[in-house]
Structures are given as structure tokens and as C-alpha cells.
N, C-alpha and C positions, 0 to 999 in steps of 0.2 A: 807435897814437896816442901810448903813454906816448913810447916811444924814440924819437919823432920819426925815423925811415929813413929818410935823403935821398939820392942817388937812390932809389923804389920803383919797381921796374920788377912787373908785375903781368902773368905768359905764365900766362892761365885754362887749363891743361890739362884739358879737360874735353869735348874732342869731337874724334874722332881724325882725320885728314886724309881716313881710307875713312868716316867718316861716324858711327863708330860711340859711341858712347855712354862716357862714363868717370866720369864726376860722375853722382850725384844729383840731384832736381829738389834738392829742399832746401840743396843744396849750392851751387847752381848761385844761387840766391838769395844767400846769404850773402856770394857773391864778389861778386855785383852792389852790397850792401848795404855790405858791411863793408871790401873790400878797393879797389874798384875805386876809390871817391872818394877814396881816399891817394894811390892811385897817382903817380908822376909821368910811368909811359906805362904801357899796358897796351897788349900785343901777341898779340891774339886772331888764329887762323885765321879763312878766312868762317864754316867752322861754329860755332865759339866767337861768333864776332859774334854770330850769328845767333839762338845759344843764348842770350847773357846778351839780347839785346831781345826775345826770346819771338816769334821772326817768321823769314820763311823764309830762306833761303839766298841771297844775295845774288845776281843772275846779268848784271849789266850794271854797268857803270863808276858811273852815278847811280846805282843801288841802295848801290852800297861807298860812295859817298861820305857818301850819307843816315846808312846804319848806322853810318858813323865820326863824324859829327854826334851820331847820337846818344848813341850812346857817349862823346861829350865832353861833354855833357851831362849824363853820371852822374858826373861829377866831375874824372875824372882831366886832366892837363897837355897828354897828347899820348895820341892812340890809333895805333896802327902796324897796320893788317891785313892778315895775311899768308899766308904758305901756301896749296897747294891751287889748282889749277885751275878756272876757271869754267867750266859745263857747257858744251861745244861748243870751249873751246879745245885747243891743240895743244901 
């Protein structure tokens, strides 16, 4: 907040494409808390989505869209969600 960072781009590394775990819960809070509302986009994978709103894995087109709602709702300008396959695609 002091340095005012404009663009903040905010990529939550914290949940790896195979699913696997990289962040702490406590951690994973904090980004939600302290970094995402600067942001001016935050570009989570579905898992990271999935991880900062504490809910499942996204698996249909209105699920992304919801979690990307809500995610702009925790603050940031623009959400981007990326990466990763949804289950059943090719």
C-alpha cells in the first residue's frame, strides 16, 4: 500500500496445475487478505481460484464465471483464470 504498485498483477502460486498443494492454509489467507484487494488483476489457475474462495474446483463454464465474480469481489480490477484443464476436457 505504502509504494502504491501500479500495474499489480497478483499470479497466487499456490496450487500446482497436478493439484498439488504449495502454499499453506495460513498463507493462502493472507494472499486473499492482504494482496489480492491491490491487485489490479489477479491471475489464478482453477485450483488457485478454487483455493483462495475455499470451494471446489470449478468444472463447467458458470462455475468459472461465479468464482471469477467472486474473486472480483475480493477487491482486485480484473481476475484472469487460467491454466489447467476442466475434468473431462481434451
Amino acid at each position: 500500500k505504502r509504494h502504491k504498485l501500479t500495474p499489480l498483477v497478483v499470479d497466487p502460486v499456490m496450487v500446482a496445475t497436478s493439484g498439488d498443494v504449495l502454499l499453506a492454509h495460513d498463507a493462502v489467507a493472507a494472499v486473499r487478505r492482504d494482496l489480492v484487494p491491490l491487485a489490479t488483476v489477479i491471475t489464478p489457475n482453477l485450483h488457485e481460484a478454487a483455493r483462495l474462495l475455499d470451494t471446489a474446483v470449478a468444472s463447467d463454464e458458470d462455475e468459472m464465471r461465479d468464482q471469477g465474480r467472486r474473486l472480483l469481489a475480493l477487491g482486485p480490477q480484473a481476475v484472469l483464470i487460467k491454466g489447467g484443464h476442466r475434468p473431462g476436457e481434451d
